[in-house]
C-alpha positions as CSV (number, residue, x, y, z in Angstrom):
1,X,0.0,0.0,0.0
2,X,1.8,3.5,-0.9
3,X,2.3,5.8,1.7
4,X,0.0,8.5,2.5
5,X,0.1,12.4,3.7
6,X,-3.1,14.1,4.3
7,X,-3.1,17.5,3.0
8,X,-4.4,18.8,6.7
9,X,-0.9,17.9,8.1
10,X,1.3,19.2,5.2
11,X,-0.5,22.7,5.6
12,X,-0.1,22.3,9.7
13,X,3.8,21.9,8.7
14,X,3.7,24.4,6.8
15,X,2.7,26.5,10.0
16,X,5.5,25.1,11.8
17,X,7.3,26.7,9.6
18,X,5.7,30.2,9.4
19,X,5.9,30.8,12.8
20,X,9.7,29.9,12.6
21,X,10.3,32.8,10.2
22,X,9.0,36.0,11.8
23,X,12.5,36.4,13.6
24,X,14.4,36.0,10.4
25,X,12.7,38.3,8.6
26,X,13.3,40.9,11.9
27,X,17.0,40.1,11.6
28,X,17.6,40.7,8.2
29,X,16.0,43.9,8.3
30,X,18.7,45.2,10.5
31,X,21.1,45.5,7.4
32,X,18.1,45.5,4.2
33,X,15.0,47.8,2.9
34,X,11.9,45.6,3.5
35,X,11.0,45.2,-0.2
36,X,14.5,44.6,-1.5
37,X,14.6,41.4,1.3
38,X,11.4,40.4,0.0
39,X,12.0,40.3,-3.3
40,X,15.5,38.6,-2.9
41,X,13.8,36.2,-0.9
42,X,11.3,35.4,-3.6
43,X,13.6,35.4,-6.3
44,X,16.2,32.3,-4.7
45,X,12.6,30.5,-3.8
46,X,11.8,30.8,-7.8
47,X,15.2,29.7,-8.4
48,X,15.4,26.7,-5.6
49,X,12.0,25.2,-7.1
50,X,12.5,25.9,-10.9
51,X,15.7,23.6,-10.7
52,X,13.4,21.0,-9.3
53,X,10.5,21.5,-11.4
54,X,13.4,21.1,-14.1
55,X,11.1,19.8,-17.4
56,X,8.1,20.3,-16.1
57,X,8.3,23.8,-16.4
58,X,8.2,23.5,-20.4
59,X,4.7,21.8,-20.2
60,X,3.9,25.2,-18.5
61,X,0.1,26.1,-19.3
62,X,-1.8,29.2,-19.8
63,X,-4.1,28.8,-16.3
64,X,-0.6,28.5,-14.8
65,X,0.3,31.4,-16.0
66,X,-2.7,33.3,-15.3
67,X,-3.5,31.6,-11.8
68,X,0.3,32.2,-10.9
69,X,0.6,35.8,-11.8
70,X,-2.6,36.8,-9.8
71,X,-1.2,34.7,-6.4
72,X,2.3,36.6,-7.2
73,X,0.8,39.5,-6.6
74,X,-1.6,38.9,-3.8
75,X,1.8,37.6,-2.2
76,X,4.3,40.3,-3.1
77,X,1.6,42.4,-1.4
78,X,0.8,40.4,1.6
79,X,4.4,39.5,2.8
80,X,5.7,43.3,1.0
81,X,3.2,45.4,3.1
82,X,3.6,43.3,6.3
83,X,7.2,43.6,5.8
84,X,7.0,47.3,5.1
85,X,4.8,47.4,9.0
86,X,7.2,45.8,10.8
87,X,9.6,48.5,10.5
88,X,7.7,50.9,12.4
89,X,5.2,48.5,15.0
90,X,5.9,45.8,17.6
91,X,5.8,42.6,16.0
92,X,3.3,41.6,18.6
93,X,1.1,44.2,16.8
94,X,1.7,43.3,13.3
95,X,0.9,39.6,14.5
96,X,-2.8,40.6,15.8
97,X,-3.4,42.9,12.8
98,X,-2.3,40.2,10.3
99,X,-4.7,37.5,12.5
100,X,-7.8,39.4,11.2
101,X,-7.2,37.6,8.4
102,X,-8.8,34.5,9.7
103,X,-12.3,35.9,9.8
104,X,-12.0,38.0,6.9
105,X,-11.3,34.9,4.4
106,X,-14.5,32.6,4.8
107,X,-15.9,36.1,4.4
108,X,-14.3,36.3,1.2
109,X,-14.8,33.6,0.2
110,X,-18.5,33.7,0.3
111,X,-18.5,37.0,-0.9
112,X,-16.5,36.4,-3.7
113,X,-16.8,32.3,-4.8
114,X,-20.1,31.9,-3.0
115,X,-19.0,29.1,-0.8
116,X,-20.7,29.9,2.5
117,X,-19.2,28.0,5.5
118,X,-20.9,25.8,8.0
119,X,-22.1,26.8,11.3
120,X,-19.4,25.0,13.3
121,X,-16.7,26.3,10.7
122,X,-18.2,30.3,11.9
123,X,-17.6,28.7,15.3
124,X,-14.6,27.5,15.1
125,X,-13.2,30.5,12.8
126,X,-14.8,32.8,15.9
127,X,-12.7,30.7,18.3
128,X,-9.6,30.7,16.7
129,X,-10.0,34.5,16.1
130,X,-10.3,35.0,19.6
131,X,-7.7,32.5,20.2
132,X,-5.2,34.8,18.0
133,X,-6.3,38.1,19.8
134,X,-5.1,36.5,23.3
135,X,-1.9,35.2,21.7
136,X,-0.8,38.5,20.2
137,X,-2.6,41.3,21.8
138,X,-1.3,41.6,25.4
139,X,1.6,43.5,24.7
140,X,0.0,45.2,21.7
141,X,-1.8,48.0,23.7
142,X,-4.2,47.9,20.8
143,X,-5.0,49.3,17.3
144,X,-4.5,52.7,16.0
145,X,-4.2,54.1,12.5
146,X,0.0,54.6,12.3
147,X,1.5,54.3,9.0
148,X,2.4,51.1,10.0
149,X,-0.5,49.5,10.9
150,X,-2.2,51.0,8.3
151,X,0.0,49.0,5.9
152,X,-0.1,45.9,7.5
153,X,-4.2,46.1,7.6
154,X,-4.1,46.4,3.7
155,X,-1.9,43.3,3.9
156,X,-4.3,41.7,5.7
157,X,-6.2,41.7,2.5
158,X,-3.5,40.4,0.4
159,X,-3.2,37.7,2.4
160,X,-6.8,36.1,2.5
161,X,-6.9,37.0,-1.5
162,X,-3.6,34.8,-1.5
163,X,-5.5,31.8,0.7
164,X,-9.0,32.3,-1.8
165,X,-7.2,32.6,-5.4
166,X,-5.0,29.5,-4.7
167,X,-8.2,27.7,-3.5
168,X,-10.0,28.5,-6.7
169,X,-7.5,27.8,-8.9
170,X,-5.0,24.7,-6.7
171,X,-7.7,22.1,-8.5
172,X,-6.7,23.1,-12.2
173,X,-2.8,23.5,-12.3
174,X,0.3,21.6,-11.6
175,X,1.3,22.9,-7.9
176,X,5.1,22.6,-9.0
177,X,4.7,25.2,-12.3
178,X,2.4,27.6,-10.7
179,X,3.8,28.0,-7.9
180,X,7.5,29.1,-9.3
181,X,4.9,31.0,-11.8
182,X,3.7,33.3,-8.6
183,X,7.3,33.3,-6.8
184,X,8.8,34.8,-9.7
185,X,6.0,37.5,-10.0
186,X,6.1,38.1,-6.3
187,X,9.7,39.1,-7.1
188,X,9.2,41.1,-9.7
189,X,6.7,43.2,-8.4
190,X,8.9,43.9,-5.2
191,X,12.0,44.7,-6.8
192,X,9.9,46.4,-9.3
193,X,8.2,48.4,-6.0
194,X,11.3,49.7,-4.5
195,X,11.5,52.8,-6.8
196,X,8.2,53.9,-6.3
197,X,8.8,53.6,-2.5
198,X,11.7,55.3,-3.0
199,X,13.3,52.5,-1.3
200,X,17.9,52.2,-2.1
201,X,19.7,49.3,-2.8
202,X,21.2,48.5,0.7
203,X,24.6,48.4,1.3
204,X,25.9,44.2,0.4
205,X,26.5,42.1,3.6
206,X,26.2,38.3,2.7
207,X,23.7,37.8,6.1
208,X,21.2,39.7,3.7
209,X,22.1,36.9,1.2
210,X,22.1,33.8,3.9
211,X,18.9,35.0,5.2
212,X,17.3,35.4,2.1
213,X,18.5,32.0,1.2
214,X,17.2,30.2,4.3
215,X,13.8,32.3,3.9
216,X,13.4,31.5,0.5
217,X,13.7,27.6,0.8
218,X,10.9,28.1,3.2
219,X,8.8,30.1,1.0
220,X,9.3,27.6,-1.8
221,X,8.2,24.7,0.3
222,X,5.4,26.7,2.0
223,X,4.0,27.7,-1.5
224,X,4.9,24.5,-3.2
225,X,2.7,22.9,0.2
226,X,-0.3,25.0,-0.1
227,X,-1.0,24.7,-3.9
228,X,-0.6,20.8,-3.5
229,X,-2.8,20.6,-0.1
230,X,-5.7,23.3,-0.8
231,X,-6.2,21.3,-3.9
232,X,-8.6,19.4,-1.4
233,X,-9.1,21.4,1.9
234,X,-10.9,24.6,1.8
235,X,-10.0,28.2,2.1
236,X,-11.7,28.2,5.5
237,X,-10.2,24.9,6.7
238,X,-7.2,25.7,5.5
239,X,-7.5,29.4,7.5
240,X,-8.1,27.5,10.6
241,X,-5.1,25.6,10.3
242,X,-2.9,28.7,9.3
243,X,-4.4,29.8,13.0
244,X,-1.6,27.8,14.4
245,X,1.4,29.9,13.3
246,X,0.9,31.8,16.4
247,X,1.1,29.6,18.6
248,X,4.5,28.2,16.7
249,X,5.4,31.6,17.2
250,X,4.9,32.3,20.8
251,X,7.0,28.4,21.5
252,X,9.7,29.5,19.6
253,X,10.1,32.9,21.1
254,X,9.9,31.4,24.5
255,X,12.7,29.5,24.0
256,X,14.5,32.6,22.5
257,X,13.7,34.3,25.8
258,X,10.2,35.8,25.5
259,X,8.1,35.6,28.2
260,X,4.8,33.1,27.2
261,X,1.8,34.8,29.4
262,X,-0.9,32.9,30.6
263,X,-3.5,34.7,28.0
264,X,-1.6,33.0,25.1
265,X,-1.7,29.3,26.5
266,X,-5.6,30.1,26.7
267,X,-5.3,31.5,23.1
268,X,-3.5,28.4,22.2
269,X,-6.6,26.3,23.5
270,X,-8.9,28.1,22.2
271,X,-7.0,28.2,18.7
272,X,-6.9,24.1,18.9
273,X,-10.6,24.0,19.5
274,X,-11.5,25.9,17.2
275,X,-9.7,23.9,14.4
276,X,-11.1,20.7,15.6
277,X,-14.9,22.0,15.2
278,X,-13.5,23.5,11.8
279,X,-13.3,20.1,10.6
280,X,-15.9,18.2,12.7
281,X,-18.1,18.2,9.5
282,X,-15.9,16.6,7.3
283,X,-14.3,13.6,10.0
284,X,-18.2,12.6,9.6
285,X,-17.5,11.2,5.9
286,X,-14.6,9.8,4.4
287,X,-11.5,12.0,3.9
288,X,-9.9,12.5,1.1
289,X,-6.4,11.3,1.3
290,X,-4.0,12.4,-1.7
291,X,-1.0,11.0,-2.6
């Protein structure tokens, strides 16, 4: 019998993994401009995955190509913006503004592909939302209108378009072509980005490099792992199990040093709860398991 990996788990990985990479990205900003680092990063991702892709990237199709420019951008935007907030905010800040993404994407997504989730999904999706708000906002002192919150809001939105286009378009493309299709645009429009922001080419230290390297791989395995797993979990299921990247956050800065309070084990809780009533509905039937 071949072996097995439900798509549920590869997207909790990729959480692990998310939550791993918010100190990076503080680090390297220490000696780069947010958008330069980003695009860097994106553009060693596309180059990581297109020399495994190899061939397959000749049998590219036109979806591809159309389904990987729009993700592109919704990501250049999403990580570019959050990247751009973190500058100027506490990361615990930019961490509770970018949870509101959670509840915004089954709204989307009913909005938008008409796809209206289940009661317990609202419940669970409410849950985890409050889940996130413990986790991030007791040293956030709460929400004002800065420049850099403001930015991070709006990439709130890239984000949950990100999670929605690669829903509608996972179950029509080859996850290995599109997804070095939307890394390369995601670099483009970055680098492309930093004249407009007005935004220099930063002085070369090869920790820019290393960290864009390192940060890179990741992206190509987190992008590579959503287009293959949301091929057959929801944008709402799939939200609730992005809801665990703070909590992989908060472990790994506690064993950095950061003090875990007792509001973010309850977030925590609440955060696993709410993911098990997510998917209630569906351990009632068969799953779908995918090679």
């Amino acid at each position: 019998m071949p072996f097995r990996v439900r798509p549920e788990v590869v997207l909790a990985g990729i959480t692990f993994i998310w939550g791993g990479t918010f100190l990076a990205v503080q680090t390297a900003l220490t000696w780069s401009g947010p958008l330069f680092f980003v695009g860097l990063r994106f553009v060693l991702a596309a180059v990581i995955l297109g020399a495994l892709a190899g061939r397959r990237l000749m049998r590219l199709r036109r979806i591809e190509l159309v389904a990987g420019t729009w993700i592109g951008v919704a990501i250049a935007a999403g990580y570019g913006l959050q990247t751009v907030g973190l500058q100027s905010i506490p990361s615990s800040k930019s961490a509770f503004i970018t949870a509101l993404y959670v509840p915004l994407v089954p709204v989307l997504q009913w909005i938008v592909l008409g796809r209206p989730p289940g009661r317990l999904t609202w419940v669970g999706v409410a849950l985890a939302t409050v889940g996130l708000m413990l986790i991030a906002g007791p040293e956030a002192g709460g929400i004002g209108f800065s420049f850099g919150e403001t930015v991070t809001i709006l990439s709130v939105l890239a984000i949950a378009g990100e999670v929605i286009l690669i829903s509608r378009f996972a179950p029509q493309v080859d996850a290995a072509r599109v997804t070095v299709v939307q890394l390369a645009v995601a670099a483009l429009v970055c680098l492309a980005s930093m004249g407009i922001a007005g935004e220099a080419l930063p002085v070369w230290d090869w920790r820019i490099f290393w960290f864009a390297a390192g940060l890179g791989l990741a992206s190509a395995a987190i992008q590579l792992g959503m287009n293959w797993a949301q091929r057959s979990v929801s944008a709402t299921r799939s939200t609730l199990i992005y809801a665990g990247e703070p909590v992989w956050a908060a472990i790994i800065g506690r064993i950095a040093g950061e003090r875990l309070p007792l509001a973010a084990f309850v977030g925590g809780a609440l955060i696993v709860v709410g993911m098990v009533l997510g998917e209630w509905p569906a351990r009632r039937r068969p799953g779908r398991l995918v090679e």
